[in-house]
N, C-alpha and C positions, 0 to 999 in steps of 0.2 A: 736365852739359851744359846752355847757356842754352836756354830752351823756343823753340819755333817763335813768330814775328812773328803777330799777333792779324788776322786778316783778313778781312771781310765775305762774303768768297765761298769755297767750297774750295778750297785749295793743290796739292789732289791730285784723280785719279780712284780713283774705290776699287775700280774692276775690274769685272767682270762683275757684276750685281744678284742678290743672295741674298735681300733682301728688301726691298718699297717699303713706304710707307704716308705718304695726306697726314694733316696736321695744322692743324687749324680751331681756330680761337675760342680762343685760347690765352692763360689767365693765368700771367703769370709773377709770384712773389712769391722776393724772396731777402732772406736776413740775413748780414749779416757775421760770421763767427766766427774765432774762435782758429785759427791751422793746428794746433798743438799738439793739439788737442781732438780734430781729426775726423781727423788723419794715422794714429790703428789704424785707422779704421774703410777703408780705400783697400787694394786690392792692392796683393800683393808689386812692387817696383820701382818702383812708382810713390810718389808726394807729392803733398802738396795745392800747388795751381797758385796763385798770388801775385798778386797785384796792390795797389800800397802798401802791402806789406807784410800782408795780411789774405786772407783767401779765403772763400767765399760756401757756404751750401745754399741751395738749389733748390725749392721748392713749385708744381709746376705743374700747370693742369688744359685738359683739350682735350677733343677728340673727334676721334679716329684715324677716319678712310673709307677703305675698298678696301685694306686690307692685300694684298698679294698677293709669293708667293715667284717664285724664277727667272727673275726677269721678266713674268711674269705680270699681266695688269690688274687685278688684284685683284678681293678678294669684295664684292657691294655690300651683304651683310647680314652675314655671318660676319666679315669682314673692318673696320665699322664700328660702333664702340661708343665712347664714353668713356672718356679714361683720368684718372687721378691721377699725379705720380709724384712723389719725395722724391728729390734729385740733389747729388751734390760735384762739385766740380772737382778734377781731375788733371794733372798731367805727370807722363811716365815719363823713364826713363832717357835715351831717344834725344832726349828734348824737345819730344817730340810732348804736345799737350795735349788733352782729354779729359774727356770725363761717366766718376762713378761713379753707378749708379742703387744707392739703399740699398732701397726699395721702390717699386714699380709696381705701382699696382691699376689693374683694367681690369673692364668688368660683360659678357664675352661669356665664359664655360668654358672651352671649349673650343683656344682662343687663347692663354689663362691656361695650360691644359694642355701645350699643345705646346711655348712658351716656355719655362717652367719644366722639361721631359723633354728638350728637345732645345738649347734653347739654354744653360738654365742661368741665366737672369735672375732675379731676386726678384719674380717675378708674386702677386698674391694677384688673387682672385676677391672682385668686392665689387657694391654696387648702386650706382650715380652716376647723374646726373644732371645734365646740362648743358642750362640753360633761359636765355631771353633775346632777345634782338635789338638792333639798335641801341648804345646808348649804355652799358646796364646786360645784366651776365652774370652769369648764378648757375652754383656748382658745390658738390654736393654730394655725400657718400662715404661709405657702412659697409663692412667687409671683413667677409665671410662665411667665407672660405675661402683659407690653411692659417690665417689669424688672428696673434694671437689672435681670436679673433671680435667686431665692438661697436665697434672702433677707428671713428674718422669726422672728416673737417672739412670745414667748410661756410666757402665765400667769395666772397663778392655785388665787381665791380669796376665802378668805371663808366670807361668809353675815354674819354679825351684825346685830344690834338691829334698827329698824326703828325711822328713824328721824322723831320725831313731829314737830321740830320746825326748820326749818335748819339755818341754818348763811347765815351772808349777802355773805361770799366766796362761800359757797355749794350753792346759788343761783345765783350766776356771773358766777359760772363754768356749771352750769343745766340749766338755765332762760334763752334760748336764743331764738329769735326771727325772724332772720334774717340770711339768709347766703349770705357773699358776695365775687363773683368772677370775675376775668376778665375774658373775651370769646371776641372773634372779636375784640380787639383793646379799648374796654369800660370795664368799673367797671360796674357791676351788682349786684343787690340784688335781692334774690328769701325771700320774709316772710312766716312766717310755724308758725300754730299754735299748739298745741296739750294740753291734761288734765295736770295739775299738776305733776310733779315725784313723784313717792312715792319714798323717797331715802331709801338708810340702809347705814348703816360703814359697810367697810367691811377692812378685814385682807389680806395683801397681801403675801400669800405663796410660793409664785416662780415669778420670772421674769428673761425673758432671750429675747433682743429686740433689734433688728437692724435697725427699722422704723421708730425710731423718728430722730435716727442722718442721716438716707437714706434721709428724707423728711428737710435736713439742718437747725436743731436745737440743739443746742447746751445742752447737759444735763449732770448729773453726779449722781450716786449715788441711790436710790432710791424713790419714785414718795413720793412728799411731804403730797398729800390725795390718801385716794382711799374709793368708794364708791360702791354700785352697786345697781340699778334697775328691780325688773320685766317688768316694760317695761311701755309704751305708745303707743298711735294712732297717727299716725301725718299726716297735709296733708300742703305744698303747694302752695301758689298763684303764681298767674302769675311774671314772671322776668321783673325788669324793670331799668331804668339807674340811678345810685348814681347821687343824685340832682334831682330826681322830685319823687315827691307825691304818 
C-alpha cells in the first residue's frame, strides 16, 4: 500500500490522551542512509519510509516539561527533564507513516522506569544537560543505566533564520504522526498529534556522538540537515495493533 500524503498538521485525532508532554529547544540532526541497512532494525510489518529513494536517522535532543498521563496537566518536576533520542522512519502495511525510537535516554528514573515496564520503549536512564539561550544550544549525554554504561554525545547548534515554507524532506523528517513499536510479541502504533513546528536552520557547531552507531546504524561524517525548534505540545492516543483502524 502507497504511505499516507506528508502533512504539516495531523490527519487524524488519536482519541482520548494516554499521554502529553511539551517539547522545547529542540535539535534535530539526521543522516541519510541505506533502507537496506536499517530495514532489520524496524518492527515486524513495517519498512523504512522513503523519500527519493533514501531514508533518514534521527539524532535529537530537548527537554520534555509536564509530562502528564490521562489527560492530566502534567508533573512540573517529575514530569520535566531532558531527553536524547536516536529515531528511524517508518511506514506499515496500512501506509501509515511513523517514528521507530531505537534508543531514548532521558535524566529523571523514574519515568525511565515506568516507560521502559509499562510501555515497553528503549528508555535508558543517563545524565544530560541542555544549556543555552538565544542563538547557540548545548546538549550533552552519558547513559548510566541499563547501558552499556559511558555511551555519550555532545552537540553545540547555533538557530538560523525561520522557515516559512519548509520542503517536502523538513516535513517527512518533522511531520510525523505515528509511532510504531513492538511490545509483547505484536507491532504497535501509539498516534500523536501536536501544532505545526515552527522550524529554523540551524548550524552545527560541534558533534561528538556514540548513540546513533550504539542504537546499530550505520553512519559517517557529518549529519546531512540540522534544524532546531522551540518546541511544541504533544499528546498521545491510545496504542493499538498494526492492521486495524
Amino acid at each position: 500500500m502507497d504511505a499516507e500524503p506528508i502533512t504539516p498538521l495531523p490527519p487524524h485525532d488519536p482519541g482520548r490522551t494516554v499521554f502529553s508532554q511539551g517539547w522545547r529547544q529542540v535539535a534535530f540532526l539526521h543522516w541519510a542512509v541505506d533502507p537496506g541497512a536499517v530495514a532489520p532494525l524496524l518492527p515486524p510489518a513495517t519498512r523504512p519510509d522513503l523519500i527519493d529513494g533514501t531514508t533518514y536517522v534521527g539524532l535529537l535532543g530537548f527537554r520534555g516539561v509536564r509530562a502528564g498521563v490521562l489527560g492530566s496537566p502534567g508533573l512540573p518536576y517529575l514530569g520535566t527533564f531532558p531527553e536524547v533520542n536516536v529515531r528511524l522512519y517508518s511506514v506499515d502495511a496500512d501506509g501509515r507513516r511513523g517514528i521507530v525510537f531505537r534508543s531514548l535516554d532521558a535524566s529523571r528514573l523514574l519515568p525511565v522506569l515506568v516507560a521502559r515496564g509499562l510501555a515497553r520503549l528503549p528508555y535508558q536512564w543517563s545524565s544530560i544537560r541542555v544549556t543555552g539561550g538565544g542563538q547557540r544550544w548545548d546538549y550533552r549525554v552519558r547513559r548510566r543505566w541499563p547501558g552499556p554504561p559511558g555511551r555519550s554525545a555532545e552537540l553545540t547548534v547555533r538557530v538560523g533564520e525561520r522557515l516559512v515554507d519548509p520542503s517536502p524532506l523538513e516535513l517527512f523528517l518533522t511531520a510525523r504522526w505515528r509511532l510504531h513499536q513492538t511490545a509483547w510479541g505484536r507491532t504497535l502504533q501509539w498516534p500523536v498529534e501536536h501544532e505545526e513546528w515552527p522550524l529554523h536552520r540551524a548550524e552545527l557547531v560541534h558533534l561528538s556522538d556514540e548513540l546513533v552507531a550504539a542504537a546499530g546504524v550505520p553512519i559517517a561524517g557529518r549529519p546531512d540537515t540540522v534544524h532546531w525548534s522551540p518546541g511544541v505540545s504533544a499528546r498521545f492516543g491510545p496504542r493499538r495493533r498494526v492492521g486495524r483502524a
